[in-house]
TORTOR-951443 format. One record per residue (C-alpha): residue number from 1; residue in three letters; chain; x negated, y, z negated. Coordinates in steps of 0.05 Angstrom, whole numbers, plus 5000, padded with zeros to 4 digits. Each point is the difference from the previous one (the first is absolute). Layout:
TORTOR-951443
@dodren->NUM; lomi->ala; seza->A; u->X; v->Y; w->Z
...
//
This chain:
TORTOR-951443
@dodren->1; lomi->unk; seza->A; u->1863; v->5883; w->6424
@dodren->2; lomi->unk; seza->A; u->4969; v->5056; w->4948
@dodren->3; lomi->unk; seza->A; u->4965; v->4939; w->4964
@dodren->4; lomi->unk; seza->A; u->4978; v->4969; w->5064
@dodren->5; lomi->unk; seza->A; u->4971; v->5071; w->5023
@dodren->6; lomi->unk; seza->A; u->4974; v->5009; w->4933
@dodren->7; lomi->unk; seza->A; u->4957; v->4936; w->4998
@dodren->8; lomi->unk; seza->A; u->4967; v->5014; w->5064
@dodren->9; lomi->unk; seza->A; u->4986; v->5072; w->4981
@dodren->10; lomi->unk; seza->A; u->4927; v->4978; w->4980
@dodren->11; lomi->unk; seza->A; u->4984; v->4961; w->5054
@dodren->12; lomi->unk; seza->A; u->5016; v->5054; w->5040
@dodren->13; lomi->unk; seza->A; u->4948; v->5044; w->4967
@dodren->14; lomi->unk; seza->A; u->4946; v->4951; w->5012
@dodren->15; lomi->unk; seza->A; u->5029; v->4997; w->5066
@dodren->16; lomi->unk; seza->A; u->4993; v->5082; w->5008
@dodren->17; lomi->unk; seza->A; u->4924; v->4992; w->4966
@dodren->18; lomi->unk; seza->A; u->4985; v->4951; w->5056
@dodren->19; lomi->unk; seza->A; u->5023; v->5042; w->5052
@dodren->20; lomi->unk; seza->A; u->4961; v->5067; w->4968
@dodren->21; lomi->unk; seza->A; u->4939; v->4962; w->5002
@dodren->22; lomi->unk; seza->A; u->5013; v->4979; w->5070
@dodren->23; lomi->unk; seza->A; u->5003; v->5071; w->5015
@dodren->24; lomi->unk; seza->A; u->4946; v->5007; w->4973
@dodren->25; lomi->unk; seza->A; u->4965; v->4954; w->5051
@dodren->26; lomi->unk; seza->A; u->5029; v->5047; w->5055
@dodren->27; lomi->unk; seza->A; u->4974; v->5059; w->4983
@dodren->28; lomi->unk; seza->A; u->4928; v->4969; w->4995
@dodren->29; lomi->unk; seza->A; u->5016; v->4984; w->5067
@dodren->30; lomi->unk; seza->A; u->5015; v->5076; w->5021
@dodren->31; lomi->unk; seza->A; u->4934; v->5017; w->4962
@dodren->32; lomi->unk; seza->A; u->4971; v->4947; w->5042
@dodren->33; lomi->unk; seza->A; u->5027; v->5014; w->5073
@dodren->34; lomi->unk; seza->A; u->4980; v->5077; w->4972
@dodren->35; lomi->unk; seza->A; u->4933; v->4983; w->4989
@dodren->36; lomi->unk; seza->A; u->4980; v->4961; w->5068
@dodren->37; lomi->unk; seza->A; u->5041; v->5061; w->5024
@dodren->38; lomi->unk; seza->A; u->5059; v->4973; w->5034
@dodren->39; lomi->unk; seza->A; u->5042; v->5056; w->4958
@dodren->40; lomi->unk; seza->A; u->4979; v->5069; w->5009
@dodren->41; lomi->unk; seza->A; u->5003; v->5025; w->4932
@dodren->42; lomi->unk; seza->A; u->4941; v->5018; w->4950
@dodren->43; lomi->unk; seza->A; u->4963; v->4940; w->4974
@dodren->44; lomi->unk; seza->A; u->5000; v->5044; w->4922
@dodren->45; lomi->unk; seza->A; u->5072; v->5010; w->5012
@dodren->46; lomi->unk; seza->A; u->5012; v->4932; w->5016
@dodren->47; lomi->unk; seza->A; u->4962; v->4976; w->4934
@dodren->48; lomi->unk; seza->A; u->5031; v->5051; w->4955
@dodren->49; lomi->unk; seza->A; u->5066; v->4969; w->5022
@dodren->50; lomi->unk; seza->A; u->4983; v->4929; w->4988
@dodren->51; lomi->unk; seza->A; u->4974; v->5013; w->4933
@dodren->52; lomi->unk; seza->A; u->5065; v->5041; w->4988
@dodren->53; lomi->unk; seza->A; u->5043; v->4938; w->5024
@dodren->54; lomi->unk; seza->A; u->4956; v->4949; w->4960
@dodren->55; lomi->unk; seza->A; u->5010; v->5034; w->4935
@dodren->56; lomi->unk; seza->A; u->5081; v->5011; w->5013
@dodren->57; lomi->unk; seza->A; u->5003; v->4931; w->5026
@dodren->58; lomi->unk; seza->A; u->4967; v->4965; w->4937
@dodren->59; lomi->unk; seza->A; u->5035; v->5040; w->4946
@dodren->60; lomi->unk; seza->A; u->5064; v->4947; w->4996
@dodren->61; lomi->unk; seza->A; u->4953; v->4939; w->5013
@dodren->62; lomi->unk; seza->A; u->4975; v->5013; w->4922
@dodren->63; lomi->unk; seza->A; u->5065; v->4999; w->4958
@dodren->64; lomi->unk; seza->A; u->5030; v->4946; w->5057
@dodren->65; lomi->unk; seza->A; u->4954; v->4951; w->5021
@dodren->66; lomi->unk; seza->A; u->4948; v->5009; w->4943
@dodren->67; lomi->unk; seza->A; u->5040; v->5019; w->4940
@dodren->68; lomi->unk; seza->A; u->5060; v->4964; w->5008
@dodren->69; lomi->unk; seza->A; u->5041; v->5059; w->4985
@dodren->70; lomi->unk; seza->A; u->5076; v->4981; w->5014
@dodren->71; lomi->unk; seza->A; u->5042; v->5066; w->4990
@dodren->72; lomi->unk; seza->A; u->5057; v->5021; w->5036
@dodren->73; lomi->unk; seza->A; u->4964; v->5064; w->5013
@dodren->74; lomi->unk; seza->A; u->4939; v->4966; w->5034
@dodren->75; lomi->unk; seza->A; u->5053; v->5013; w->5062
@dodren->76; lomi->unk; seza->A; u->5006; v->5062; w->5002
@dodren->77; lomi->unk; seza->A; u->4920; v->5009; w->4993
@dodren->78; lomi->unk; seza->A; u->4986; v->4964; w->5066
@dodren->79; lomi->unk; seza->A; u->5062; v->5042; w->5030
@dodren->80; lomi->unk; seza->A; u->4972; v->5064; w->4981
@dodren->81; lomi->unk; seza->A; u->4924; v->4976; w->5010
@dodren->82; lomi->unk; seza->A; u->5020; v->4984; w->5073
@dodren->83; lomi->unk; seza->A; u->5033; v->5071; w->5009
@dodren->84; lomi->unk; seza->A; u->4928; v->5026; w->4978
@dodren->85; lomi->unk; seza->A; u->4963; v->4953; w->5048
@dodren->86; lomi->unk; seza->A; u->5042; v->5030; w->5062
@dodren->87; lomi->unk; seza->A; u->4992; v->5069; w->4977
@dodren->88; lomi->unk; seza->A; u->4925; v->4989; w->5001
@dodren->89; lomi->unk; seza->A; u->4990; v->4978; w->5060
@dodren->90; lomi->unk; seza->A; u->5051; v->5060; w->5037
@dodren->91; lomi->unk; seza->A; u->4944; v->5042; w->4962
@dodren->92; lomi->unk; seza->A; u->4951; v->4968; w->5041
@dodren->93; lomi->unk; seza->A; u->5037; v->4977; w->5066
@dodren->94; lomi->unk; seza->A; u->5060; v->5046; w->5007
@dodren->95; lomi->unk; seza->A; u->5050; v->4986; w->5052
@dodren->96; lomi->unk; seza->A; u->4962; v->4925; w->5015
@dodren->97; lomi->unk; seza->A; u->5030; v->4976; w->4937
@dodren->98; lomi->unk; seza->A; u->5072; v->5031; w->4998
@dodren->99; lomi->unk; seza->A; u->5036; v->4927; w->5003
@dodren->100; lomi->unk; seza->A; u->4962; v->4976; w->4933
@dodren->101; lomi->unk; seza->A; u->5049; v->5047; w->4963
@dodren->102; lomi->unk; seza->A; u->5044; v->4941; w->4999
@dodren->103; lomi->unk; seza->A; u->4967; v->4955; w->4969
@dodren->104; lomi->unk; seza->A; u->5009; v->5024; w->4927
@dodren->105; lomi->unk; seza->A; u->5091; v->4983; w->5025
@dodren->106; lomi->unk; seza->A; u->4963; v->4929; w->5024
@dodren->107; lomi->unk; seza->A; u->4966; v->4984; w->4938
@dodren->108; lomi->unk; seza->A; u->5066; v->5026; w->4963
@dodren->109; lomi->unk; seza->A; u->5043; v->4958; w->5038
@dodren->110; lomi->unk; seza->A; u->4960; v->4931; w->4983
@dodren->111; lomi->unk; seza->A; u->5042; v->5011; w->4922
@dodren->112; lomi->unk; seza->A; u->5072; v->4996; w->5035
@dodren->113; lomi->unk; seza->A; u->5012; v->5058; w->4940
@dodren->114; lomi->unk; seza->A; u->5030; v->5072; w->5016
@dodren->115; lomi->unk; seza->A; u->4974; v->5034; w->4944
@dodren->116; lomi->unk; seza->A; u->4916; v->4973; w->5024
@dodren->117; lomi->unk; seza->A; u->5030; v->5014; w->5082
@dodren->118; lomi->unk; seza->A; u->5023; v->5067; w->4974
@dodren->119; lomi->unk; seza->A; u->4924; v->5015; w->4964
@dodren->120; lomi->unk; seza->A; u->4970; v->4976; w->5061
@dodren->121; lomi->unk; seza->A; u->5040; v->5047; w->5052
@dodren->122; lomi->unk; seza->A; u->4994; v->5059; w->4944
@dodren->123; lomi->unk; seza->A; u->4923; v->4998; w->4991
@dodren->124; lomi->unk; seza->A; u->4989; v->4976; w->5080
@dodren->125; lomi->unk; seza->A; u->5031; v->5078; w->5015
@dodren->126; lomi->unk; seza->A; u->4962; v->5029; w->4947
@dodren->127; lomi->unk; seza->A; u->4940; v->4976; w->5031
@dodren->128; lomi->unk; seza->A; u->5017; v->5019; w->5071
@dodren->129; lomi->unk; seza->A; u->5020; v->5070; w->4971
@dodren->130; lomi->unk; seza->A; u->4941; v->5016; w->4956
@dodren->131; lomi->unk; seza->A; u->4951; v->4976; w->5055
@dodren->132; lomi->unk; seza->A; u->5026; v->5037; w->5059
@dodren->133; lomi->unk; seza->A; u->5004; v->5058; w->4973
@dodren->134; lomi->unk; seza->A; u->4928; v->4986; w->4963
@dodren->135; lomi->unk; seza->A; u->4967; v->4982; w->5069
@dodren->136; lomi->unk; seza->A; u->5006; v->5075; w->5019
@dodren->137; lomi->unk; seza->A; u->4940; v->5013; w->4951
@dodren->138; lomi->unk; seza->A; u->4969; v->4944; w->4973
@dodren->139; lomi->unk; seza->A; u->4999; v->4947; w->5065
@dodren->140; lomi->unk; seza->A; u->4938; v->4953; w->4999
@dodren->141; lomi->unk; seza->A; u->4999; v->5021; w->5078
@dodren->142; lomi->unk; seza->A; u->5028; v->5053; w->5006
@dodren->143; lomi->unk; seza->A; u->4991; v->5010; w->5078
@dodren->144; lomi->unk; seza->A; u->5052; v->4954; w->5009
@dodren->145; lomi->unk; seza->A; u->5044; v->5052; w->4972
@dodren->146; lomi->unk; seza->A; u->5061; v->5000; w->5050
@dodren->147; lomi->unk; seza->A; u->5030; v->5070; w->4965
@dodren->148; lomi->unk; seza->A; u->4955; v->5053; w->4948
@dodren->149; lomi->unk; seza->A; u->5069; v->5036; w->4981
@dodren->150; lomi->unk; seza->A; u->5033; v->4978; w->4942
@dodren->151; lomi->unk; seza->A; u->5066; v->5020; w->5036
@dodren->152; lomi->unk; seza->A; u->4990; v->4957; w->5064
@dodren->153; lomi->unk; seza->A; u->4969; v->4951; w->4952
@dodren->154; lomi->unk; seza->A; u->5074; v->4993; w->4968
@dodren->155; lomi->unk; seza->A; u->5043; v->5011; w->5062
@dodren->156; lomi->unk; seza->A; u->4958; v->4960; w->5057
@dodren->157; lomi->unk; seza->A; u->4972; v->4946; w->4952
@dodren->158; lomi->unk; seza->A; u->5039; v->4994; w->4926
@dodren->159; lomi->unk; seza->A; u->5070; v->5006; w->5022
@dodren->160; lomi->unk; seza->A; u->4995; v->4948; w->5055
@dodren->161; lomi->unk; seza->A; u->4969; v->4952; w->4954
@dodren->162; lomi->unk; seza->A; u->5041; v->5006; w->4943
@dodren->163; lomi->unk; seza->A; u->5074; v->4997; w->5045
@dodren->164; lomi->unk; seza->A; u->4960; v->4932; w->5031
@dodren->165; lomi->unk; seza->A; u->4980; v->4975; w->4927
@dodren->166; lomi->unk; seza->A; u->5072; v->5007; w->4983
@dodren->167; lomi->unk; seza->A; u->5024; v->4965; w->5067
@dodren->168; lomi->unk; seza->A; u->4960; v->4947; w->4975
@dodren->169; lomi->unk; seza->A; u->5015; v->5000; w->4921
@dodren->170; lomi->unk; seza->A; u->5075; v->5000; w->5032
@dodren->171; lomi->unk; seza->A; u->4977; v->4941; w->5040
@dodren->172; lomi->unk; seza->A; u->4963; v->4957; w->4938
@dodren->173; lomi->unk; seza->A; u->5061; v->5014; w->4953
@dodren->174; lomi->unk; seza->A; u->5049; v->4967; w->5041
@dodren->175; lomi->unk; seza->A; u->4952; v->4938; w->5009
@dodren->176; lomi->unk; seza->A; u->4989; v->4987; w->4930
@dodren->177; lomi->unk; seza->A; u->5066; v->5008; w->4978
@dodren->178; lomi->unk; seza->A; u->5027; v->4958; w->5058
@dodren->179; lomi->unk; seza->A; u->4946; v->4941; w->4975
@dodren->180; lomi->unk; seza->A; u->5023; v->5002; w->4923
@dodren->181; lomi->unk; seza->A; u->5068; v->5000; w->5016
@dodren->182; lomi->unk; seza->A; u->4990; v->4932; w->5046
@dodren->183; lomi->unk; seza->A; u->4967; v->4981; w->4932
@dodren->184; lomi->unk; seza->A; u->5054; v->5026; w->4956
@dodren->185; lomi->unk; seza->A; u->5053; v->4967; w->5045
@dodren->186; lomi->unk; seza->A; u->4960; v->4936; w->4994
@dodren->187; lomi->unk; seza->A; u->5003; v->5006; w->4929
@dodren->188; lomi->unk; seza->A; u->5083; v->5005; w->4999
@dodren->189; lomi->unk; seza->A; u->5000; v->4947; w->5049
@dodren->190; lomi->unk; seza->A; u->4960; v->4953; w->4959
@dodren->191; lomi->unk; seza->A; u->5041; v->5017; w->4936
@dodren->192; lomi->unk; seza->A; u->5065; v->4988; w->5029
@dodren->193; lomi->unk; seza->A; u->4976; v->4937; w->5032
@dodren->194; lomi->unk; seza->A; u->4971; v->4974; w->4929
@dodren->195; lomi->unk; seza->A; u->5032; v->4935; w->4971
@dodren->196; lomi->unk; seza->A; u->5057; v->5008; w->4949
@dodren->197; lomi->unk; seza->A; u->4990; v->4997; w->4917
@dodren->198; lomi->unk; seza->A; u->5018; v->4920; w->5007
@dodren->199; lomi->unk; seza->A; u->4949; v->4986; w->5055
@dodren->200; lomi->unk; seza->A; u->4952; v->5045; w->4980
@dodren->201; lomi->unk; seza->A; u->4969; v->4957; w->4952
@dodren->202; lomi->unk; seza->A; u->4989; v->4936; w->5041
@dodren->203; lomi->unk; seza->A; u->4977; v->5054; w->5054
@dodren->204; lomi->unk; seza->A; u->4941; v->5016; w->4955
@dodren->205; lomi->unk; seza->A; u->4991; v->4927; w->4989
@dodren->206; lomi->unk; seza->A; u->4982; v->4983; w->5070
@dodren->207; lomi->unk; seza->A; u->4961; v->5060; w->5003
@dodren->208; lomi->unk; seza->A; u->4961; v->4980; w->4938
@dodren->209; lomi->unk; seza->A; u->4991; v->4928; w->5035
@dodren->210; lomi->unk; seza->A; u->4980; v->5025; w->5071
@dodren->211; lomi->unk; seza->A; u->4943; v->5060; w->4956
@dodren->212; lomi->unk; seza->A; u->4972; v->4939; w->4965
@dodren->213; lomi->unk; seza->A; u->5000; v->4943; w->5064
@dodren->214; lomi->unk; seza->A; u->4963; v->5067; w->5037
@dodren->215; lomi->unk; seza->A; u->4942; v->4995; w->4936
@dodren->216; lomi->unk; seza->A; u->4993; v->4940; w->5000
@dodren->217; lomi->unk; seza->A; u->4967; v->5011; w->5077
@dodren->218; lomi->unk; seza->A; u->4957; v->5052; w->4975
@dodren->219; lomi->unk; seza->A; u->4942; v->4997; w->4960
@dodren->220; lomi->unk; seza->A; u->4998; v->5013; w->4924
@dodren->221; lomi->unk; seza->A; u->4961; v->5066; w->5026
@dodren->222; lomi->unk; seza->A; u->5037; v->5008; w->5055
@dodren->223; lomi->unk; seza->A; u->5061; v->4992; w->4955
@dodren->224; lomi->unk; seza->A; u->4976; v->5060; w->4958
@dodren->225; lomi->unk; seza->A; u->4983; v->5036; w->5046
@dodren->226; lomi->unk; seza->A; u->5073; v->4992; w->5045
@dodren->227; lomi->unk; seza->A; u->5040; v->5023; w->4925
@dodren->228; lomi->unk; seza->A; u->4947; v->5063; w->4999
@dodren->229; lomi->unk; seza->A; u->5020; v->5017; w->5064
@dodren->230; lomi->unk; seza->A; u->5078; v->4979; w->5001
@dodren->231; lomi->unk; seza->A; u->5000; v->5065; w->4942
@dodren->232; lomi->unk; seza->A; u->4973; v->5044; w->5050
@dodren->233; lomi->unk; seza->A; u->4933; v->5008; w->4981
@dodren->234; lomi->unk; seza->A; u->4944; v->5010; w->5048
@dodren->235; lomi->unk; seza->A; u->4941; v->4963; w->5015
@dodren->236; lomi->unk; seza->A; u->4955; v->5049; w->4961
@dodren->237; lomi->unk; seza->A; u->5053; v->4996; w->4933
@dodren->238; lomi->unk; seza->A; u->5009; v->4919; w->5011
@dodren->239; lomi->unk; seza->A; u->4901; v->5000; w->5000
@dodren->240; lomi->unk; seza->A; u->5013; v->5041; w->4932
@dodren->241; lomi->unk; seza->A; u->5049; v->4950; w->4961
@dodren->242; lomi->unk; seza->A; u->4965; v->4937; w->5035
@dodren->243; lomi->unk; seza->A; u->4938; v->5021; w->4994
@dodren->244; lomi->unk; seza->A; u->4993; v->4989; w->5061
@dodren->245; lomi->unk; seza->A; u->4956; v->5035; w->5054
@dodren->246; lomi->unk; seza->A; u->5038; v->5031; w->5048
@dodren->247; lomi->unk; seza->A; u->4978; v->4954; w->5061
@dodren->248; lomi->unk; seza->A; u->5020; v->4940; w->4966
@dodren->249; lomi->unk; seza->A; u->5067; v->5029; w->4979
@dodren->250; lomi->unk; seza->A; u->5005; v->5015; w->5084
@dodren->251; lomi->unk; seza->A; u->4981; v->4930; w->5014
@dodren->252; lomi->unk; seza->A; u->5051; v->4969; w->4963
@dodren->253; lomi->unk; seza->A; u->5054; v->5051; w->5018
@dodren->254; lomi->unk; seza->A; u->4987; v->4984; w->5073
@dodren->255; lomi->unk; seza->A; u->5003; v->4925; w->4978
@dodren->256; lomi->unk; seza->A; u->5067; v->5009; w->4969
@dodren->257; lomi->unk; seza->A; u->5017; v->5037; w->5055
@dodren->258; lomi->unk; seza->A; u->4982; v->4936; w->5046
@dodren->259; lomi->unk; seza->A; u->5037; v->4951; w->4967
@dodren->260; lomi->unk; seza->A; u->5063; v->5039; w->4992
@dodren->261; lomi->unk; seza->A; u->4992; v->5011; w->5075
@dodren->262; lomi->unk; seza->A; u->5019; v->5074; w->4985
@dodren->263; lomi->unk; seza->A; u->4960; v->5062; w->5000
@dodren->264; lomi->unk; seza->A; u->5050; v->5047; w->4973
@dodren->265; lomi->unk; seza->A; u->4978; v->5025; w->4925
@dodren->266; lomi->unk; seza->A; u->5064; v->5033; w->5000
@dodren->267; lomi->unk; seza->A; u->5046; v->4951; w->5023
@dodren->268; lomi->unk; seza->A; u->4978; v->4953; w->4947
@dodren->269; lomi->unk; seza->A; u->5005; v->5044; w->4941
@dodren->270; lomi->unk; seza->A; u->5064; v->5017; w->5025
@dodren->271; lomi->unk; seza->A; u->5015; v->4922; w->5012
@dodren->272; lomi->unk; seza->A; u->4968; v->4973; w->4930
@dodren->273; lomi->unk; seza->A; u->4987; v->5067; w->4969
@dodren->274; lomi->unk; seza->A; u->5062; v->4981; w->4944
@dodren->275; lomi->unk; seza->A; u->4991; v->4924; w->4991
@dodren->276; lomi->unk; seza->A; u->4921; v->5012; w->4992
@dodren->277; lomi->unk; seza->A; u->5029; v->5056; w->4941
@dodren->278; lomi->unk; seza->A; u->5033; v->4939; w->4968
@dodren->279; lomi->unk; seza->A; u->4954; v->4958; w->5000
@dodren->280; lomi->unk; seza->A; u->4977; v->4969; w->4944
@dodren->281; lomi->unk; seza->A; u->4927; v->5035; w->4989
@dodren->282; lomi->unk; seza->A; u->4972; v->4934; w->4960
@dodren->283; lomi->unk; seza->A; u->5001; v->4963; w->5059
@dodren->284; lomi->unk; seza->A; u->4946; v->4948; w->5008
@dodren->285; lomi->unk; seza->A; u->4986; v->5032; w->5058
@dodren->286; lomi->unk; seza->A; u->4991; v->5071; w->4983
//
């Protein structure tokens, strides 16, 4: 399961970039519907925010999308960049935006790891913290200002939210440890259900037979392409070794895709993910 979750770690940061920069489409939308004046909030307000979010927003698209950078800390930078995005906008929208707080724990919970669910809930409260009690000072509008004491600030409006944060960090914990352990049960279950030392070998065997019948229905791109991919790397990793552009390497995954008649990137590493780490690289077709 740890190398399963571990292979799809960075398409799951491309998959976090993606949805940053669709956020970022949204709040051109607010600074739209602000400007024709559907939203009754200051038009330089509304800018200043957008510009905020578009600079927040962009930071991980560099070292992700445009300088490959692969580290295992590159999750805990969109965690804690996401923590910063929700903060901004509580400086700018107050109470409007009090549900965002979560989605730092969301983002987290993509990894299936404790430890990056753990960052996630730690600097999500940090942020809630540091920008309620901020807001009494430095709001963006700050006659939206429910309380200007900083004791009803923490009794009316920080203690409520933090006992709900931890309702719902309660909540999350239990999820993601009741989803690995399905995984981790699979994982004995699969074990236990392996063949024995004697059988093992004519096990692979057939397995080796039914990998190379499956090639021989793929094209010799297609071919190197569906190995790239079986060792759980994404599209973007599978364009850089190919030399491929990144649209071709999409049309021939969904072409692979269509002749397996499956759709399931993890189900087929999981499936051939062992036989295609067997295989003998100097194939014709690879």
């Amino acid at each position: 399961m740890e190398q399963l979750l571990k292979r799809n770690e960075n398409e799951n940061n491309e998959l976090v970039v993606n949805v940053f920069l669709g956020l970022l489409g949204l709040a051109v939308v607010v600074w739209v519907l602000t400007a024709v004046g559907v939203f009754e909030v200051y038009f330089n307000i509304a800018s200043a925010f957008l510009i905020v979010w578009m600079i927040l927003l962009l930071i991980p698209v560099i070292p992700v999308k445009l300088l490959k950078f692969r580290k295992p800390v590159v999750k805990y930078i969109l965690v804690a960049d996401s923590a910063v995005l929700v903060g901004v906008c509580y400086m700018f929208f107050s109470f409007q935006v009090l549900i965002l707080f979560v989605v730092p724990v969301l983002i987290a919970l993509l990894y299936m790891n404790k430890k990056v669910l753990w960052f996630g809930e730690a600097v999500a409260f940090v942020a809630m913290a540091a920008t309620t009690l901020l807001f009494i000072k430095y709001a963006a509008q700050p006659w939206i200002r429910i309380n200007d004491n900083p004791d009803d600030v923490v009794r009316l409006e920080l203690i409520p939210r933090i006992i709900q944060m931890v309702a719902c960090f309660l909540i999350v914990n239990v999820l993601q440890g009741r989803v690995t352990s399905y995984f981790t049960e699979y994982d004995h279950f699969a074990k236990e259900t392996r063949p024995t030392t004697d059988s093992s070998h004519t096990a692979d065997e057939a397995e080796m037979t039914e990998f190379e019948k499956l090639l021989t229905g793929l094209s010799e791109s297609e071919a190197n392409v569906f190995v790239k991919l079986l060792q759980g790397k994404t599209n973007t990793q599978i364009a850089d070794e190919l030399s491929f552009s990144g649209g071709t390497v999409k049309n021939y995954v969904s072409a692979i895709y269509d002749k397996l008649d499956c759709r399931e990137r993890n189900y087929l590493i999981l499936k051939y993910g062992a036989v295609a780490a067997r295989y003998d690289q100097s194939h014709t077709k690879l």
